[in-house]
C-alpha positions in Angstrom: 42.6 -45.3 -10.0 43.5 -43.7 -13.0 43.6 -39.7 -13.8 39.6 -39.9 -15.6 38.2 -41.9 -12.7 39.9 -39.5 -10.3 38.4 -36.5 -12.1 34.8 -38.2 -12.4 35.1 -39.2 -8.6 35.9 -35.7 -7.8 33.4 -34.7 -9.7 30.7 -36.7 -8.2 31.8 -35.6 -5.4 31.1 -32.0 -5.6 27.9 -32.4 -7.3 26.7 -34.7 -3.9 28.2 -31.5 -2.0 26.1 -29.1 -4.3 22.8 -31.0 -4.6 22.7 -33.6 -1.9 21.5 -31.8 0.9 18.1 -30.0 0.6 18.0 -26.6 0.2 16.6 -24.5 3.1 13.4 -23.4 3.0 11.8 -19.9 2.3 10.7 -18.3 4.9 6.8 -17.5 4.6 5.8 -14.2 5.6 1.4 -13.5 5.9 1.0 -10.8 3.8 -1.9 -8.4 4.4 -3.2 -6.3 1.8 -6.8 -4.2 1.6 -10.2 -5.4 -0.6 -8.9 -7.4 -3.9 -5.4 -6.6 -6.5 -5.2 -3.4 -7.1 -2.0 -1.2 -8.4 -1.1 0.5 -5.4 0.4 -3.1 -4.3 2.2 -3.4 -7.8 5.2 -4.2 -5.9 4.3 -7.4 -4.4 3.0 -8.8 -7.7 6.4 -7.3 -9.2 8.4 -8.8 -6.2 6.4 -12.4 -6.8 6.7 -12.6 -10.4 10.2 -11.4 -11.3 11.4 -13.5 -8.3 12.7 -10.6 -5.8 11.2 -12.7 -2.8 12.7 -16.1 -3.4 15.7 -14.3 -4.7 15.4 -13.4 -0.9 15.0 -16.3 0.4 10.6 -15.3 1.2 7.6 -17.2 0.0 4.8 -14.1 0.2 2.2 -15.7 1.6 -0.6 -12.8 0.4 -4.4 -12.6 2.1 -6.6 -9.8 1.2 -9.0 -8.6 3.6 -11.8 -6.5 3.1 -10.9 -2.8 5.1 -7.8 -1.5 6.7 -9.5 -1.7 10.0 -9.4 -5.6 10.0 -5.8 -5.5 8.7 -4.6 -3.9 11.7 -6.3 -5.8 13.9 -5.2 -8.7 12.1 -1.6 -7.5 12.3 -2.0 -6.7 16.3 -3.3 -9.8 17.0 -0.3 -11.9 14.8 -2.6 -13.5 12.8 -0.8 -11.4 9.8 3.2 -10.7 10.1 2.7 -7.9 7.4 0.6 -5.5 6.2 0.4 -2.9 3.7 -2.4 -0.1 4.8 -2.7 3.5 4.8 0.0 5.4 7.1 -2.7 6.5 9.4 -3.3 3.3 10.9 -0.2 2.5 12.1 0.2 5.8 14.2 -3.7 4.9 15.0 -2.8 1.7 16.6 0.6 2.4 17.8 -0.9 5.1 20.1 -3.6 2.7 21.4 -1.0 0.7 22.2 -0.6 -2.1 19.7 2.4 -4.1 18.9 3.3 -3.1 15.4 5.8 -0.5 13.5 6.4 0.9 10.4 8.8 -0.8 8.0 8.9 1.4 4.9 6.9 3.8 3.0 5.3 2.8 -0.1 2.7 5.1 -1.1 4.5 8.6 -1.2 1.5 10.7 -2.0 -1.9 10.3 -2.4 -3.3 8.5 -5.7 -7.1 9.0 -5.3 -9.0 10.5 -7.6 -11.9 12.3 -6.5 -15.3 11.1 -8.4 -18.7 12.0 -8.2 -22.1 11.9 -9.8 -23.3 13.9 -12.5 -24.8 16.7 -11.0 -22.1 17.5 -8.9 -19.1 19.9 -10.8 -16.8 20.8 -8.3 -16.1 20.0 -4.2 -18.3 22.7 -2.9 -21.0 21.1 -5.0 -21.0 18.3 -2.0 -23.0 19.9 0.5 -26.0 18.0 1.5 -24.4 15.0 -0.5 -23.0 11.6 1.0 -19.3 11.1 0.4 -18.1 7.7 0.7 -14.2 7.0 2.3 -12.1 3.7 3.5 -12.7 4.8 7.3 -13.3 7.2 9.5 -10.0 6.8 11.2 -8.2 6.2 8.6 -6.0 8.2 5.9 -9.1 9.1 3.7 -10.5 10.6 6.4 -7.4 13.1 6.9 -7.7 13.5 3.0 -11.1 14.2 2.9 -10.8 17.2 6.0 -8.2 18.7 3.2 -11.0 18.8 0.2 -13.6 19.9 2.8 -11.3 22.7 4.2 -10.1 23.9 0.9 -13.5 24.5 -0.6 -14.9 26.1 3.1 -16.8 23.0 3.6 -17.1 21.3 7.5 -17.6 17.9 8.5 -21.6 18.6 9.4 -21.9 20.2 5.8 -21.9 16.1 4.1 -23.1 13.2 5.0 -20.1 10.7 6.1 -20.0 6.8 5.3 -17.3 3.6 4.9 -16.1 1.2 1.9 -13.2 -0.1 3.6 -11.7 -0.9 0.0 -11.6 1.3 -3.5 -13.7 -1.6 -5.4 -17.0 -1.3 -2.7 -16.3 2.6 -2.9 -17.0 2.4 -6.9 -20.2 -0.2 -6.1 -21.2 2.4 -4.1 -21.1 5.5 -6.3 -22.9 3.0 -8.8 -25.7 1.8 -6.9 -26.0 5.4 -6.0 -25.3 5.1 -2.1 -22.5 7.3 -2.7 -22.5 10.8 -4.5 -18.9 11.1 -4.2 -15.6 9.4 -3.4 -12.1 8.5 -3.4 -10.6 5.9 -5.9 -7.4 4.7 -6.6 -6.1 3.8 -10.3 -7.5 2.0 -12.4 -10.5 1.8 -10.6 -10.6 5.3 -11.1 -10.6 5.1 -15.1 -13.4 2.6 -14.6 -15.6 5.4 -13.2 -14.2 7.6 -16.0 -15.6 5.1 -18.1 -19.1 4.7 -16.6 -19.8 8.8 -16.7 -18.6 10.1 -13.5 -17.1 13.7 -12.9 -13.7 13.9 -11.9 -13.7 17.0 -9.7 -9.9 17.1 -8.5 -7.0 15.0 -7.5 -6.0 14.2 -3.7 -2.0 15.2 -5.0 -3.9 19.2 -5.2 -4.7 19.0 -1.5 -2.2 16.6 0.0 0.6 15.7 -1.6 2.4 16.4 1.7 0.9 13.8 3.5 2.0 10.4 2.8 -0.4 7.7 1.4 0.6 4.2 2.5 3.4 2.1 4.3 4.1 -1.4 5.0 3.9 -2.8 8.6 5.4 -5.3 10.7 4.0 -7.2 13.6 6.4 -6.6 16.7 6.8 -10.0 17.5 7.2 -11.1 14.4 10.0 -8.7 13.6 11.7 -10.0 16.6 11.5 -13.3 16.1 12.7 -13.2 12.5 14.6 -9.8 11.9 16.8 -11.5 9.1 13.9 -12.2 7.2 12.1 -8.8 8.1 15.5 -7.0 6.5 15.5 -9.2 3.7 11.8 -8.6 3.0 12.9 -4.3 2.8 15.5 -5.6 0.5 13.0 -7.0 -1.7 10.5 -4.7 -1.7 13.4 -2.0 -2.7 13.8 -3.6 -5.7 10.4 -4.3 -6.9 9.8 -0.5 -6.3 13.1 0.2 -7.9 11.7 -2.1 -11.2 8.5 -0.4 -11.5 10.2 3.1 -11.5 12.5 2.0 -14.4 10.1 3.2 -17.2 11.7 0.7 -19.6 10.1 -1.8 -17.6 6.8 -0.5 -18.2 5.1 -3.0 -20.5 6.1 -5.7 -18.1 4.7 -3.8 -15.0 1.3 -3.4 -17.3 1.6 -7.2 -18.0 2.2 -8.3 -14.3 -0.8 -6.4 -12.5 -3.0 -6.9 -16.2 -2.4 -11.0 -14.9 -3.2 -10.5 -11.3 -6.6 -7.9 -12.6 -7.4 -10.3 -15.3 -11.1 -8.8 -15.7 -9.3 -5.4 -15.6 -8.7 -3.6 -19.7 -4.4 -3.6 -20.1 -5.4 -0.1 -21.6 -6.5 0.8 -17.9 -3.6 -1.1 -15.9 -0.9 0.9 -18.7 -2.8 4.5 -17.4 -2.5 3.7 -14.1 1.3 2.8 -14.8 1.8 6.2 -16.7 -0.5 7.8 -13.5 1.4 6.4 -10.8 4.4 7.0 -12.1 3.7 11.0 -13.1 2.7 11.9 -9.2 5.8 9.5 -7.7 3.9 7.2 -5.7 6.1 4.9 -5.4 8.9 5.9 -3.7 12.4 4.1 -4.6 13.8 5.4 -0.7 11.5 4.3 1.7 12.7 5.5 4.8 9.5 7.3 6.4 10.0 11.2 6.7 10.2 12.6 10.1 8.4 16.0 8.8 5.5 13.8 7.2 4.9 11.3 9.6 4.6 14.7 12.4 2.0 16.7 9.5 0.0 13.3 9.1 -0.5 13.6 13.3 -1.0 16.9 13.4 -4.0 16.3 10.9 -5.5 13.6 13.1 -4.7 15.4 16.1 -7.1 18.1 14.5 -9.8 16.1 13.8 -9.6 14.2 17.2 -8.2 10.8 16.2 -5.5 10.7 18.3 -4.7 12.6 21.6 -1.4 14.2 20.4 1.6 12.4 18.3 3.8 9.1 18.4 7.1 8.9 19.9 9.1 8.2 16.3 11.0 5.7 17.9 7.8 3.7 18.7 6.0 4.1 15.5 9.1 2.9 13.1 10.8 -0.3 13.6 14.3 0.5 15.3 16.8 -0.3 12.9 15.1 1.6 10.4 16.3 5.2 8.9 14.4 8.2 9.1 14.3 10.8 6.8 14.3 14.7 7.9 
């Protein structure tokens, strides 16, 4: 065999080493989110399309469904391995006994923005009126006991229903069902748009209470805690992306493709909006002081019967913040 052949049989060679066996597969992880797109999940459409998750070795397997309440359940029962949902109802479920933990936090403060009909100017305006939130055990119901306190407003003084998702809540303050309610970007501009009041911002009433984190099923974490770290990993990164303001006009064009009926000048405010109050936070680690104000506040309106150990409500393995 002479020198060439040598050198092309060695090459060969490695190239059947390189490509001849298949590549393993990406491990698919059912992904939970609330209602329909919307940009308080920009990091999963960030982690799909720039290629975080397969860089991880994850195919995102993404189902929406319609309220947080059926997330959970959905998550407890392992029909879900993931979920991303309000950081109420994991403490909610975690006391009752359910199987699941906290992962990371991704929603750092609240994003709503409080909207409401015509006729009604300010929070104390919203006696007598019906006020429309995601769920009465949820995080918009410990938001909403901060609006109604601050303006010397109790429970009995409105009229309480559920939109388990920020697009019903908007149908509803449309159709007129609702008077008032909470709505997440861009939705929120959208109401702007269509003559509704803005009467204040969650981030004036709560911005010490966290809004959101992302949830793991506890068998599924044990099963698969290689793929469960690598998920974090990812989701670091998308987070990290969308804070990089340089990156901007390709966060607007990522979540204007997955809200294709949505304006881009409404997906680049909610960028600029999300961005200005911090939401998303680039270190996850859930806060030890936060998680214990968000209990006390559902202790006080009787939701739970008194807090979660921390070592039960966050996946072990997983720092927390003072």
């Amino acid at each position: 065999m002479s020198l060439k052949q040598g050198v092309l049989a060695a090459a060969l060679g490695l190239a059947l080493c390189q490509f001849g066996a298949p590549a393993r597969a990406a491990d698919t992880i059912q992904t939970g989110l609330v209602g329909a797109a919307n940009a308080v999940e920009w990091q999963y459409y960030i982690g799909a399309r720039k290629g975080f998750f397969a860089d991880a070795g994850l195919n995102i397997d993404v189902i929406y469904v319609p309220s947080p309440a059926g997330l959970v359940q959905q998550l407890t029962a392992g029909s879900l391995d993931i979920v991303d949902i309000g950081v109420a109802e994991p403490i909610h479920a975690v006391s009752r006994g359910a199987p699941v933990a906290i992962l990371r936090i991704t929603g750092a403060v609240p994003p709503y923005e409080l909207l409401a009909k015509s006729t009604i100017k300010s929070i104390k305006d919203l006696k007598g009126h019906t006020v429309v939130i995601g769920g009465l055990v949820d995080i918009n119901r410990v938001y909403l006991e901060r609006i109604l306190k601050a303006a010397g407003l109790k429970d009995s003084d409105v009229d309480i229903t559920v939109v388990g998702n920020t697009a019903g809540r908007f149908a509803a303050l449309q159709s007129g069902a609702a008077d008032m309610t909470m709505l997440a970007p861009p939705v929120n501009f959208f109401a702007e748009a269509a003559g509704f009041n803005n009467i204040g911002y969650l981030m004036d009433y709560a911005h010490d209470i966290p809004f959101g984190s992302t949830d793991v099923s506890l068998a599924f974490a044990k099963k698969n805690p290689d793929a469960v770290k690598r998920l974090v990993g990812a989701l670091d990164k998308s987070i990290a992306w969308f804070n990089d303001e340089t990156n901007r006009e390709g966060a607007v064009d990522i979540l204007s493709a997955e809200m294709s009926t949505a304006k881009r000048d409404d997906i680049a405010k909610s960028y600029d909006y999300l961005r200005k109050i911090g939401f998303f936070p680039n270190d996850g680690a859930p806060s030890r002081k936060r998680l214990e104000t968000v209990m006390d506040e559902m202790t006080a309106i009787g939701d739970t019967e008194g807090k979660v150990a921390l070592d039960k409500l966050v996946l072990p393995g997983i720092r927390i913040a003072d």
